[in-house]
N, C-alpha and C positions, 0 to 999 in steps of 0.2 A: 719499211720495204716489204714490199708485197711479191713473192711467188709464183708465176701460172704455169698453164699446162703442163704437163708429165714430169716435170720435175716438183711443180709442187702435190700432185697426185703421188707418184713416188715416197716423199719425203710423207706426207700427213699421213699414208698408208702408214709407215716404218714408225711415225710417232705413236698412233695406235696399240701397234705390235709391243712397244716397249711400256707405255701407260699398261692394257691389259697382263704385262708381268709385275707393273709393280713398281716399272723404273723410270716413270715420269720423267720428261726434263723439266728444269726448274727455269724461272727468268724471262724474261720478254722474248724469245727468238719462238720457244715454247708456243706462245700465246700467240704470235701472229700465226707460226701455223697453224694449231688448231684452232682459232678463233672464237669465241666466245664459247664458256659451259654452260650447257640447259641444267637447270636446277631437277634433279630426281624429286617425284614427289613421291612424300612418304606413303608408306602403306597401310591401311587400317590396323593391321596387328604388328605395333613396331616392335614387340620382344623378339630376340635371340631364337632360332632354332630350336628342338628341344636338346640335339645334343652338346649347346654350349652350353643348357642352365643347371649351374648349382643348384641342388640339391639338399637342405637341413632339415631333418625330421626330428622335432621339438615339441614334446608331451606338456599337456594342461596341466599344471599344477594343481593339488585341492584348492577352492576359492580362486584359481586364478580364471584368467579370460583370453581372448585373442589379441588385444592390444599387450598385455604379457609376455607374450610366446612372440610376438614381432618385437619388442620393446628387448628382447633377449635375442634376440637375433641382431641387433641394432640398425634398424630398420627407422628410416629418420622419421620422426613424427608426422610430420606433413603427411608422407606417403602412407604409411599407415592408418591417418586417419579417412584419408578417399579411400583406399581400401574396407574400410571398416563402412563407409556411407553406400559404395558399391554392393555390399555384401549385403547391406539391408533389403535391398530390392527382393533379397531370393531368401535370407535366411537371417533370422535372429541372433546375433552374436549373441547373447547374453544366454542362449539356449547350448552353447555349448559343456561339454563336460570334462570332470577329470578325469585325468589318463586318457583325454582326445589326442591323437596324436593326427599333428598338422606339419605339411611338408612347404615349410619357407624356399622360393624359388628366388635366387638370381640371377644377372646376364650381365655380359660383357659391358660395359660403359663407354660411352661415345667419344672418341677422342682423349683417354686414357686407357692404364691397365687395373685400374680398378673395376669395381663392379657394383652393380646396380638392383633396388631392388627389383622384381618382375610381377612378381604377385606370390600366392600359397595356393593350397588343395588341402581339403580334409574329406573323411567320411565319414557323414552324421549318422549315419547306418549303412551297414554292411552293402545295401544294396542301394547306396548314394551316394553320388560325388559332388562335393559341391568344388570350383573352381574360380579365384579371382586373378585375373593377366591382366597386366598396364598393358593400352593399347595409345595409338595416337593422337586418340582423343578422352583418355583417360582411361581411369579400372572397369573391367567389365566383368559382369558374374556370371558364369555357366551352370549348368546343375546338368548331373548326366547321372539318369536310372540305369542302373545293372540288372538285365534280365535274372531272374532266378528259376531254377529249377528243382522240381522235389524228388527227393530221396523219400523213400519208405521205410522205416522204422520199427522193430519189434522190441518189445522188452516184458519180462515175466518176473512175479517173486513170488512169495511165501511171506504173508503179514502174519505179524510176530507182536506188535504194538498198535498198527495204525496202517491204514494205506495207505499214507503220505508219508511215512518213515519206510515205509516197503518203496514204495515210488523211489525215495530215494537213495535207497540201498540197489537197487537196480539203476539207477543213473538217469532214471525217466526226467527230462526237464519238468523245473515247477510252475512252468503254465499249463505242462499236457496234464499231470496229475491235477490241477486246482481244476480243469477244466472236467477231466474225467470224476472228480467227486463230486463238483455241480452238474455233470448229467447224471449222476445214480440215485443224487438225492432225493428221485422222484421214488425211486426203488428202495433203496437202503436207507434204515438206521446205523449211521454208522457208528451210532454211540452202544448199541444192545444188541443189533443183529452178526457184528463181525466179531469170531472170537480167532485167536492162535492157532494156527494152521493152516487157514482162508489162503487163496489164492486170488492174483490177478495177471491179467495179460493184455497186454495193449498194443494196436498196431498203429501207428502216427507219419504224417509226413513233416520230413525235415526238409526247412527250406536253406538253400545254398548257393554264391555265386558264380559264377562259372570260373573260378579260379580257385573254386572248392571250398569259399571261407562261408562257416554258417553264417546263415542270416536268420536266423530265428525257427520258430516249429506252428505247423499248421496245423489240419484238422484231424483230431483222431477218426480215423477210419471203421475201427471196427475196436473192442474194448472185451472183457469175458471176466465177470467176476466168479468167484467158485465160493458160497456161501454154506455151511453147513452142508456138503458135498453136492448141493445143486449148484449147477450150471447157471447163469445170467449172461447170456451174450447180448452185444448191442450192435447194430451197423450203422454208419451214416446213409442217409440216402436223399436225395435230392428227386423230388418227383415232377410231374410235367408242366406244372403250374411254377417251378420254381422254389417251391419252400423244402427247406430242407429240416430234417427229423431224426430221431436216433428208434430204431424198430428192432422188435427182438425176433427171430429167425419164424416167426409168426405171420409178421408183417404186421404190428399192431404198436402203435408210439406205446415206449414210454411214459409219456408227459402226461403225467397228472394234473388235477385240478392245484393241488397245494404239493410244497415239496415238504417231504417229511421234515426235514432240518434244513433252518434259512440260514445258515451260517457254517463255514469250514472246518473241518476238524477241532470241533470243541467237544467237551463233555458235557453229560447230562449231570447239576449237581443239584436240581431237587425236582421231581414229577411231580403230577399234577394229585390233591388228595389233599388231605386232613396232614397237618406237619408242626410240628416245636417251635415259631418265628424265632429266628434268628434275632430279632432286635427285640419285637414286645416280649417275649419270654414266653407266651402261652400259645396253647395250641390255638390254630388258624387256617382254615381252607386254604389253600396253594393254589391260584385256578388258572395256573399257568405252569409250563416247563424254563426251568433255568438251565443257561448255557453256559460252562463257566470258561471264558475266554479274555488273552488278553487286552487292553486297551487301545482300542485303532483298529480291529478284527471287522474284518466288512461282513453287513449284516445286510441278509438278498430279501426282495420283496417274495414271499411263498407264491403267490401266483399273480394272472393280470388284475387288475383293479384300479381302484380308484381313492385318491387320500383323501380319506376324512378328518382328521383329525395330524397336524404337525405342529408342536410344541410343548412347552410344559405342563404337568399334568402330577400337580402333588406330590404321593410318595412314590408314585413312575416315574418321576425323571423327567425326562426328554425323552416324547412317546409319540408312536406314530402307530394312524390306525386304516388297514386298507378295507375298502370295501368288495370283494371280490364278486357278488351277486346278489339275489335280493335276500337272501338266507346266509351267506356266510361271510364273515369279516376273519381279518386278523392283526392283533396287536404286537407291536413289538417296545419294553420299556427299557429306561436305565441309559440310553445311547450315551457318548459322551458328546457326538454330534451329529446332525444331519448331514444328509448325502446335497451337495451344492445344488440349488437349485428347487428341493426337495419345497411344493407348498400344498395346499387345501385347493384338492379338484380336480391336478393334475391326474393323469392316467400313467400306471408303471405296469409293465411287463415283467412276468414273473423271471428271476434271476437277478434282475436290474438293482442296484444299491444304494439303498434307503437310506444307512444309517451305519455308525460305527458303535461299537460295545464301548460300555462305560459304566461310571458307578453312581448314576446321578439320582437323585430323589434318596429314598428307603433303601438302602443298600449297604451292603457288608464287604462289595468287591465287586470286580469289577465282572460281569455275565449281561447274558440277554435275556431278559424276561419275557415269554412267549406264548402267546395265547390265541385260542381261533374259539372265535365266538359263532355260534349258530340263533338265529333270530334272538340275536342281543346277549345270549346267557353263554357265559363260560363253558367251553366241554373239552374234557381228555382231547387233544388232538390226537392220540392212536387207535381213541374210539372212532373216528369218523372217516365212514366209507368215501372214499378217494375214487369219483370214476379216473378210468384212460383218458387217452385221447383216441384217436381215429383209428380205425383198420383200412389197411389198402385190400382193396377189392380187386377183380378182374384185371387188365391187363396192367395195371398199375400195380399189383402184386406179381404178376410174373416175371415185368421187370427188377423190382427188387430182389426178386427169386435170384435171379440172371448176376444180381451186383452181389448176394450172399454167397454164391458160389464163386464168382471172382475173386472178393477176397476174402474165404476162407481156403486159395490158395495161392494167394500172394502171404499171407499169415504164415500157412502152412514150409513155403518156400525160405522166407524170410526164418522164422520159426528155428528152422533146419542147419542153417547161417549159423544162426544165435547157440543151438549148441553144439557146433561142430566149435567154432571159438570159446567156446567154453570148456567142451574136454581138452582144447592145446594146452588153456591155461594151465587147467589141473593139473596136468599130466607136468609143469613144468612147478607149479604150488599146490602141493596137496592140501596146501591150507585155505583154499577159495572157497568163501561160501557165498561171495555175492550173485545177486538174483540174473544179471547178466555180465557180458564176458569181461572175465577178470583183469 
C-alpha cells in the first residue's frame, strides 16, 4: 500500500525527523514510506575525525624497527604491512632510530565497538613530520616540514686543556665547536700555540621549531679567540657574488692556502727533524709531523687539490697524496681507511675528508703521519709561508664594515644576557665555575 498527497508528505516528513535522532522505524511500513536508500559514497579520507583517534606513543627499541612498535601495538599484520609499503614512497623505514618515538593512531570500527587500526606519525627530525592514514583507497603518506626559526647564541670560557673541553664546559654544542676549530685551523696550532688561560667566545644560531623544540645549530656568526692575550676575532659574511667567508675585523679571509693542522683536536707526538725511530732503533730523519689520534678520527684534506696518489704505500700504510699546485703537495699516511669514494684524479676541497687515522704500514699506534712536500722534497710544514686569501675592497668592505658592527652588537647584547644569568646563578651556588650560565 501506497500513501499520496499530504498525508504522505506529512508522515515521510515525521519519518525523517525520527531517522535524523536516531529512532528509525524498523520493518516494511518504514520502507514503503521512505522508499528506497541511496547508498552514501564514501569519502577519500575514510578515518575517524581527529578527536575520535586514539592515541599510543610507543618508543623504538635498540635494533628494533617500525613493524615492532605496530607488532606491539597489535596492529594486524596485513595492515601494517601496506602501511609499511605506503611509507616507502616518502621514507625508508629501516632509517629509523632508537628512542624514535612513533604515535600509533586508531578509530572507531564500523559496525562494532571496537577499534581499528588508522595509521601512525613520527618525527624523523625535529623539523619533520612524516604521516601514514588509511584512507578509502588504502594508506597514504604525508610529510609535512616545520618551519624553523633562529635563535642567536652566546657562549664564552677559559681553555684549561683544550678548546673542545672548554667548548664543552660552556655547553657550546659539538658541531659549533668541531666547526669553530676547523675554521681557526687556518690560524691556529692548536697543538703549540694554545696554552692555560686562553680564552674563547662564540656567537652561533640555534635553530628551533615553533613549538620551541631544538632542531639543531647553524652557522657561527662571529667567533673571538684570545691567544697569548692577542685578540683573533672572525665574522661570517656572505658577499655579493654569494660566497661566503670568515674575515677578521680587517676584512681579509682567513683561508689559507694549507690548514695548519688537518685533523681535530689531536696532539703533536713527533715534529718534523732528525729522531730515535720508534721501531728501527736508530736515528732517522722525521720528514713529517705525527698526530696522535684515536682510530676512526677524520682526517681533512689541508687545502684544494688534486689526488695523486690513493692506496697502499709500504711502510705508509694507507696513504693519500694531494696535489695542491704546481709546487706544493701534501701527504697524509697510516689511515685505517679511505674517505668513500676517495680515487686518483678526483678534485677535493680543502676541509673535505679524505681519510680516517689508523695504524697501518710502520707504525707503533694509531696517528696521522703528515707531511707537505714542496717540488717533491719534504719540508717543516711550519716552515712554509702560507699566503691568505682575499681582502674585500671598496664597497664590498664597507658592507662588511656594516655586518661587524651589527654583530658585535648583537654579541655584545646577547653577551650581556649570558652574564646577567650567570651572576643569578652564583649568587644562588657559589661553587659555579662553568664558562656559561650555570
Amino acid at each position: 500500500m501506497r500513501l499520496k498527497g499530504a498525508r504522505h508528505s506529512a508522515l515521510t516528513k515525521g519519518l525523517r525527523i525520527l531517522c535524523a535522532a536516531g529512532l528509525c522505524l524498523a520493518g516494511t511500513a518504514a520502507d514503503l514510506l521512505a522508499g528506497p536508500v541511496p547508498r552514501t559514497k564514501p569519502s577519500e579520507e575514510a578515518t575517524a575525525p581527529d578527536g575520535s583517534l586514539e592515541r599510543r606513543a610507543l618508543t623504538v627499541g635498540r635494533g628494533g624497527t617500525l613493524m615492532d612498535v605496530l607488532g606491539k601495538a597489535a596492529v594486524a599484520a596485513n595492515d601494517a604491512a601496506d602501511a609499511m609499503t605506503a611509507l616507502r614512497k616518502t621514507y625508508n623505514p629501516r632509517s629509523v632510530q632508537a628512542g624514535q618515538t612513533v604515535t600509533v593512531l586508531f578509530e572507531p570500527a564500523r559496525g562494532s565497538t571496537g577499534r581499528r587500526f588508522a595509521g601512525l606519525e613520527f618525527d624523523p627530525e625535529p623539523a619533520r613530520r612524516i604521516m601514514v592514514r588509511r584512507t578509502a583507497r588504502g594508506y597514504v603518506t604525508t610529510e609535512v616540514k616545520r618551519e624553523l626559526r633562529s635563535e642567536r647564541v652566546s657562549a664564552e670560557g677559559v681553555i684549561r686543556s683544550s678548546l673542545f673541553e672548554a667548548g664543552q664546559a660552556a655547553r657550546v654544542p659539538v658541531s659549533v665547536m668541531l666547526s669553530l676549530i676547523k675554521t681557526y685551523a687556518h690560524e691556529v696550532d692548536f697543538q703549540r700555540d694554545l696554552q692555560p688561560g686562553d680564552r674563547f667566545a662564540v656567537l652561533y644560531e640555534k635553530l628551533v621549531t615553533e613549538e620551541g623544540k631544538a632542531a639543531g645549530e647553524g652557522d657561527i656568526l662571529f667567533a673571538l679567540l684570545t691567544v697569548d692575550g692577542e685578540e683573533m676575532p672572525i665574522y661570517r659574511y656572505r658577499d655579493r657574488n654569494g660566497r661566503i667567508d670568515y674575515y677578521n675585523r680587517e676584512g681579509e679571509s682567513i683561508r689559507r692556502a694549507l690548514l695548519r693542522t688537518p685533523i681535530d683536536g689531536a696532539r703533536i707526538t713527533s715534529g718534523f727533524g732528525m729522531r730515535n725511530h720508534p721501531i728501527l732503533g736508530y736515528s732517522k730523519m722525521h720528514q713529517g709531523m705525527d698526530f696522535g689520534a684515536p682510530t676512526g678520527t677524520p682526517i681533512y684534506a689541508a687545502g684544494n687539490g688534486t689526488v695523486e696518489e690513493a692506496g697502499g704505500k709500504g711502510s705508509y700504510g694507507n696513504y693519500v697524496r694531494l696535489r695542491h699546485n704546481s709546487e706544493i703537495s701534501t701527504a697524509y699516511a697510516h689511515m685505517s681507511r679511505f674517505a668513500k669514494g676517495l680515487k686518483r684524479g678526483m678534485r677535493v676541497d680543502q676541509g673535505d675528508v679524505i681519510g680516517y687515522v689508523g695504524t697501518t704500514g710502520r707504525s707503533t699506534g694509531a696517528h696521522l703521519h703528515y707531511e707537505v712536500l714542496k717540488s717533491n722534497r719534504q719540508v717543516d710544514p711550519k716552515s712554509i709561508d702560507l699566503p691568505t686569501g682575499e681582502k674585500l675592497e671598496g664597497r664590498e668592505l664597507q658592507a662588511f664594515q656594516q655586518t661587524v658592527r651589527s654583530v658585535d652588537k648583537v654579541f655584545q647584547d646577547s653577551r650581556a644576557g649570558l652574564q646577567l644569568a650567570r651572576g643569578s646563578a652564583a649568587s644562588e651556588d657559589k661553587g659555579c665555575t662553568r664558562a656559561s650560565a650555570c
